[in-house]
C-alpha positions in Angstrom: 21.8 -28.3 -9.7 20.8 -31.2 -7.3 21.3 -34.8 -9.0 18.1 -36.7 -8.8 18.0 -40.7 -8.1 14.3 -41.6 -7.4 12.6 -43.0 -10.6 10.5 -40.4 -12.8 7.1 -41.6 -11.2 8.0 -40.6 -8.0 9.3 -37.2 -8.8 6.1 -35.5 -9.4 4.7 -31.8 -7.9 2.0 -30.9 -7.3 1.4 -26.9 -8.0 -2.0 -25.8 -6.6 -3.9 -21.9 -7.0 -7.0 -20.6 -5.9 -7.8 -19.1 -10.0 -5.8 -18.8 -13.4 -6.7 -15.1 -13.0 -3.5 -12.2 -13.5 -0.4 -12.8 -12.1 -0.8 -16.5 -11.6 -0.2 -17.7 -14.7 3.0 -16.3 -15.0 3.4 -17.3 -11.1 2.9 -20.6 -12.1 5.0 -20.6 -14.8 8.0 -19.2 -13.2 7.5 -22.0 -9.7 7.6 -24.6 -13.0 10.7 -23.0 -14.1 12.6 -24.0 -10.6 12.2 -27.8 -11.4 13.3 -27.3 -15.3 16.3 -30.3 -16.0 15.6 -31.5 -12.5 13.8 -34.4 -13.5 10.8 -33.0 -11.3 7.5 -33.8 -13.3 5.1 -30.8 -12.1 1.4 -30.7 -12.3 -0.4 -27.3 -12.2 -4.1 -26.9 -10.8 -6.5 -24.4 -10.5 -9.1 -24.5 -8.2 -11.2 -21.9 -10.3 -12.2 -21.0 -13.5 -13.2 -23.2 -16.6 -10.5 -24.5 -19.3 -8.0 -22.6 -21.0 -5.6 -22.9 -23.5 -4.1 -19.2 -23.2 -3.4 -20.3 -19.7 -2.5 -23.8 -20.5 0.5 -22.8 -22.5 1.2 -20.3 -20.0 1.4 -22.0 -17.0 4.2 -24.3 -17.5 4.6 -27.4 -15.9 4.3 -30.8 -17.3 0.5 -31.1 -17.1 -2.9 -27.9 -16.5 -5.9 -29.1 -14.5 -8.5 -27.1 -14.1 -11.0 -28.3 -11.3 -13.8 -25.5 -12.6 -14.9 -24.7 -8.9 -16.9 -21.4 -8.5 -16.1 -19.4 -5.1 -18.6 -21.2 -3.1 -16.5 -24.7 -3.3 -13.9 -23.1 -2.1 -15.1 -21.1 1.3 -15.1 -23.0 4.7 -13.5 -26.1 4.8 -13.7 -26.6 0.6 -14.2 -30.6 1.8 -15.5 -30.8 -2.5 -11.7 -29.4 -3.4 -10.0 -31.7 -0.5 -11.8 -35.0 -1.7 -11.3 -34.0 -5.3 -7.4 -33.5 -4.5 -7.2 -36.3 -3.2 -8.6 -38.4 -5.9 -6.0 -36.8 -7.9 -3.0 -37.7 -5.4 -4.3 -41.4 -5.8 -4.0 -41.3 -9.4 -0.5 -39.0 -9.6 1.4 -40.2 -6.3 2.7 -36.1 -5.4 5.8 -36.2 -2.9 5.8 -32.2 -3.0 2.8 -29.5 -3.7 3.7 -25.6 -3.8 0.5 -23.6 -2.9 0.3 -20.1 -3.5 -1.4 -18.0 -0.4 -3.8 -18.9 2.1 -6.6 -21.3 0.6 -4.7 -23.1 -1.3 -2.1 -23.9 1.6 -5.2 -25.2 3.3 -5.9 -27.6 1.2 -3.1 -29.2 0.1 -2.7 -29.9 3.9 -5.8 -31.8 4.2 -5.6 -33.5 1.4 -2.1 -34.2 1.1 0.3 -36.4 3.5 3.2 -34.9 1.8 5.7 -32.0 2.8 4.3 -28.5 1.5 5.7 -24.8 0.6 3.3 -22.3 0.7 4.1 -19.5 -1.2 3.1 -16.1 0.1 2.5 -12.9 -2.2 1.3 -10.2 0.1 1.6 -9.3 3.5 -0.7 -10.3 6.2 -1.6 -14.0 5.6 -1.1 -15.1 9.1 -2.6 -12.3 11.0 -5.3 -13.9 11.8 -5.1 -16.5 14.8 -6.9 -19.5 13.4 -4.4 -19.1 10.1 -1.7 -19.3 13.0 -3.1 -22.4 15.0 -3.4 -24.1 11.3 0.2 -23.3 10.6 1.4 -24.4 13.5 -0.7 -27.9 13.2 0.7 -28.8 9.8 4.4 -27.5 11.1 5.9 -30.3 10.7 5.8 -30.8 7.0 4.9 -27.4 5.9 7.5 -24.4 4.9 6.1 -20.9 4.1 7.9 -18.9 1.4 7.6 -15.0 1.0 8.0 -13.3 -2.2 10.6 -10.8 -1.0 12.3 -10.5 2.3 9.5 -8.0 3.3 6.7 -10.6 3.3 8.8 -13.2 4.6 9.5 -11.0 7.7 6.0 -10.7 7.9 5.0 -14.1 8.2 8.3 -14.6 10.6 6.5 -11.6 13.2 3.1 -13.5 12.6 5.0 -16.6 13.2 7.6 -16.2 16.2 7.7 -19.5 17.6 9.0 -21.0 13.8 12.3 -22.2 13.2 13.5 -19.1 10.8 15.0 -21.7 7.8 11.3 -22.5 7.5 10.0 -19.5 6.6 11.9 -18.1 3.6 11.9 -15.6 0.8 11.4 -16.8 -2.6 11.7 -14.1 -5.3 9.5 -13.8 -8.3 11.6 -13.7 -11.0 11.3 -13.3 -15.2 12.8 -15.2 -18.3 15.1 -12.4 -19.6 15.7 -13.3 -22.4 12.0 -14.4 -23.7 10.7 -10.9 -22.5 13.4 -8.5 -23.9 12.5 -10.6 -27.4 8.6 -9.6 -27.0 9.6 -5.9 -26.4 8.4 -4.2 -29.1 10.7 -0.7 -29.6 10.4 2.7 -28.4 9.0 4.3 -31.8 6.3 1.5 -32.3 5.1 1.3 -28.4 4.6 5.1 -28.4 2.3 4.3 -31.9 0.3 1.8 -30.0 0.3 4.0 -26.5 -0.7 7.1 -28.4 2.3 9.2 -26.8 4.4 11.6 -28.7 7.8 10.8 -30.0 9.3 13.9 -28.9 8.5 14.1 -25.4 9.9 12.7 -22.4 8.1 10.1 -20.6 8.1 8.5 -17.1 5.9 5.9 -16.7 4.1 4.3 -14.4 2.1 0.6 -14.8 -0.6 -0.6 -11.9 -4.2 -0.9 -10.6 -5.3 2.8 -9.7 -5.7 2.0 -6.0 -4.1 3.4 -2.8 -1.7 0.9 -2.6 -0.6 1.6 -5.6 -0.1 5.4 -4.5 -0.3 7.4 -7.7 -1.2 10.4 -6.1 2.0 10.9 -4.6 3.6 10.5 -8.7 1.0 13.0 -9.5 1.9 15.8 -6.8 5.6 14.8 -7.5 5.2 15.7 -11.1 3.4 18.4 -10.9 6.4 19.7 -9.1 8.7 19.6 -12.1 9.4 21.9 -14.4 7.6 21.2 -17.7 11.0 20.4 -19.8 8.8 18.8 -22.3 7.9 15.7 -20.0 4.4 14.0 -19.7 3.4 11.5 -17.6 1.8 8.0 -18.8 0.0 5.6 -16.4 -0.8 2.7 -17.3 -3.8 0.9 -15.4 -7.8 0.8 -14.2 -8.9 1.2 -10.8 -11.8 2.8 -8.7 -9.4 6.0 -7.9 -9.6 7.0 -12.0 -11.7 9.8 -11.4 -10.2 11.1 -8.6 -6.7 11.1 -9.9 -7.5 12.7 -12.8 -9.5 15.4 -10.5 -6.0 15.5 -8.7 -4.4 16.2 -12.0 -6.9 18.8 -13.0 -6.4 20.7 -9.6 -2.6 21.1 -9.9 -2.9 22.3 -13.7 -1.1 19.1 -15.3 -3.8 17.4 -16.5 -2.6 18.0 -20.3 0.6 16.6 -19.2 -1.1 13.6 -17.4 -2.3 10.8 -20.2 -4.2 7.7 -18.8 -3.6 4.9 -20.8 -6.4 2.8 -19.1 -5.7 -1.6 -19.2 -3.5 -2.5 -22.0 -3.0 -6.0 -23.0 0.4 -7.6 -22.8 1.6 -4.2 -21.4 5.0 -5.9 -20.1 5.9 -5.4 -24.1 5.5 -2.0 -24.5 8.0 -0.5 -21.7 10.3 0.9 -23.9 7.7 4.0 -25.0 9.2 5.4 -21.3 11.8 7.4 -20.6 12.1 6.1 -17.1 9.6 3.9 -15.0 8.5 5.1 -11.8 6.6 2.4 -8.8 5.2 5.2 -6.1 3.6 2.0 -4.4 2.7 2.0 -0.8 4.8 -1.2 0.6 4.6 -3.1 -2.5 5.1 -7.2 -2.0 7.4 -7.2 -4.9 6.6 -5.3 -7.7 7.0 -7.8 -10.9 6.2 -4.3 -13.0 10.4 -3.3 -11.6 11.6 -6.3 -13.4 9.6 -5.5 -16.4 11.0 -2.4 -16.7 14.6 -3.1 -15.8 14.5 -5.7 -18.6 13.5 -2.6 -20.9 16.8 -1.3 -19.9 15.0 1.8 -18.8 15.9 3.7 -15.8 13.9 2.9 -12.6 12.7 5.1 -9.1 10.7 3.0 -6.7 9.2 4.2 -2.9 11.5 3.1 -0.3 10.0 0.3 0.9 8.4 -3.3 1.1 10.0 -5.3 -1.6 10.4 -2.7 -4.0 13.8 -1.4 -2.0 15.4 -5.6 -2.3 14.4 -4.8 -6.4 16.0 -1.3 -6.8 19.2 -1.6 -5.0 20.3 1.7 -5.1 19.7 3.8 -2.8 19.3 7.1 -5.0 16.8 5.8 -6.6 14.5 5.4 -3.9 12.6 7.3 -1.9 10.8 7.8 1.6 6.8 6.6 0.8 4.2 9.7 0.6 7.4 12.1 -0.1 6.3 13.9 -3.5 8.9 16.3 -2.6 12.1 13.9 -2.7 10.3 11.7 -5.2 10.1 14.9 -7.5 13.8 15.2 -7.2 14.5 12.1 -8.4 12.5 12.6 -11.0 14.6 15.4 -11.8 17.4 13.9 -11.3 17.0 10.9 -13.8 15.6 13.0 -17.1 19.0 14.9 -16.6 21.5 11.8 -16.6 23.1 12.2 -20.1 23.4 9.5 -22.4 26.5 7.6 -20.4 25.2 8.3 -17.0 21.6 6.7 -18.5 23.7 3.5 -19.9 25.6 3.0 -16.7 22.5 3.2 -14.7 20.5 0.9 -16.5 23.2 -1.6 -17.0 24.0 -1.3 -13.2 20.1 -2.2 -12.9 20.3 -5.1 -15.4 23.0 -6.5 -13.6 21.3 -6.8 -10.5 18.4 -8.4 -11.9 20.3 -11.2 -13.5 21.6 -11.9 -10.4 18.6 -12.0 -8.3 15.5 -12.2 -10.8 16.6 -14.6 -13.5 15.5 -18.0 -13.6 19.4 -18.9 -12.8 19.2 -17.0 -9.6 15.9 -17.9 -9.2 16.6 -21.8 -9.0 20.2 -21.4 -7.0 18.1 -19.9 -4.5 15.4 -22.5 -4.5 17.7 -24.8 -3.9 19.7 -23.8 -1.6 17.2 -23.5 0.6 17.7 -25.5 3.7 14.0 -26.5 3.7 14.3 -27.6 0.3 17.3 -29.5 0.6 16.2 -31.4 3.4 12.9 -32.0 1.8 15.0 -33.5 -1.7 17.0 -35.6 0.1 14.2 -37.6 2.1 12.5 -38.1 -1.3 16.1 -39.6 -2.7 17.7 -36.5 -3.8 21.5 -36.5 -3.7 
């Protein structure tokens, strides 16, 4: 960890979001998490949304402001959030802001004279050519951070002409040891999930949208032989209906349960057997971690930033492919018990080193960008 030498007032960041609304709490409170024992004073704000105090104490951070804009303030050129930023720079004296995506970029670059990361969570942020000429005015003190490797090449192929240290991949990551305390175990989730004790269970945990590709789980099921196994999904989403249409058709549905939005769902992983993310070129896929930390097995679709989560190959698979996914599936209800230990603590492993709030902040900074930035502002 860096040393700091500038005096407390001056270490101060800002952290700006469009809305308090799921994930950025917890995206909040993990950017917070980088400057912990820094010395870095950080200030989150919401653009959106009224007053909190659920999402006060989850955002982390120093300080919670919430500027209680509704979503006209913020379309066009948001001059009402810009002078209102301002106002608050004048007050707080910010040398850094982290913005997460698009709008919130934008403004901390017209309101701010000070050296910003933007901090991207899906793909396609700088597909549109004004986006580009913007980025490319405020290039000199702006760096743009992907949340995986997959959305920071896709800001890089938006973004040719950028020196490539200045568009970089930040990973989500999780506080292990806080969510593995919250889990609530295997015989009491099942209780509160209404699944039986005796069957096995792969789960699955999203929004029921295309993206989010639960058909292909579905098909891929339905391939299996029965063995006693169910499938649990865990999620709302306009493609409810149709899945469970899909489910009907291929005689399953009694073997399909929908466990529609479930609060604090993160706690409950260990009702599943093994997790399964069928998601068409998922950005991260927080939901992996979640599970991984549940020390249950985990099969993800072979690409996007789902393939830099599950590292091994074997348990991945080509997007769409119910056939191979169905395999897998296979594959992972018949690992005995030391197979079963040796893959989950072989998924563990990886995510301590590349998802825990250690890794998290040795990657943070190490980053060129970052280290550059620190040292101009009297880090050592």
């Amino acid at each position: 960890m860096m040393s700091l030498t500038m005096s407390a007032s001056q270490r101060r960041v800002l952290q700006l979001c469009h809305s308090h609304g799921a994930p950025f709490a917890d995206i909040t409170q993990q950017w917070a998490r980088l400057f912990a024992d820094t010395g870095w004073n950080v200030t989150t704000v919401y653009l959106t949304g009224n007053p909190d105090d659920e999402v006060m104490r989850a955002s982390g951070g120093d300080k919670v402001i919430f500027f209680g804009f509704d979503s006209r303030d913020v379309r066009g050129l948001k001059l009402r959030a810009v002078w209102k930023l301002r106002q608050l720079q004048r007050a707080n004296g910010f040398v850094l802001a982290v913005a997460h995506r698009f709008k919130p970029v934008y403004t901390c670059c017209l309101a701010l004279d000070v050296p910003v990361i933007g901090v991207h969570h899906a793909y396609g942020d700088y597909r549109r050519l004004g986006r580009r000429l913007f980025a490319s005015a405020f290039a000199s003190r702006l760096a743009l951070a992907g949340v995986s490797d997959a959305v920071r090449d896709d800001i890089r192929e938006c973004l040719p002409n950028w020196p490539a240290d200045r568009i970089l991949t930040q990973y989500n990551h999780i506080d292990l040891a806080k969510l593995q305390a919250d889990l609530v175990a295997r015989d009491e989730a099942r209780r509160v999930l209404g699944l039986p004790d005796a069957a096995y269970i792969f789960g699955n945990v999203g929004r029921l949208h295309p993206d989010k590709d639960q058909a292909t789980l579905i098909r891929a099921f339905a391939r299996l032989a029965p063995h006693g196994s169910l499938l649990a999904i865990a999620g709302r989403g306009g493609l409810e209906e149709s899945l469970k249409a899909l489910a009907r058709e291929l005689g399953i549905a009694e073997r399909v349960r929908f466990l529609g939005q479930t609060p604090s769902m993160s706690r409950y992983f260990r009702a599943f057997d093994s997790f399964v993310l069928s998601s068409d070129h998922e950005p991260f896929g927080m939901v992996l971690l979640e599970a991984m930390a549940a020390e249950i097995p985990v099969i993800a679709s072979d690409c996007g930033g789902a393939r830099e989560v599950v590292a091994a190959r074997e348990w991945r698979f080509p997007l769409g492919a119910a056939e191979v996914l169905a395999e897998r599936m296979h594959s992972v209800r018949e690992l005995g018990p030391g197979q079963r230990a040796d893959l989950t603590a072989a998924q563990l492993t990886h995510l301590q080193a590349y998802f825990s709030q250690a890794a998290a902040q040795r990657q943070f900074w190490a980053q060129p960008s970052v280290q550059a930035w620190a040292g101009r502002l009297g880090t050592t």
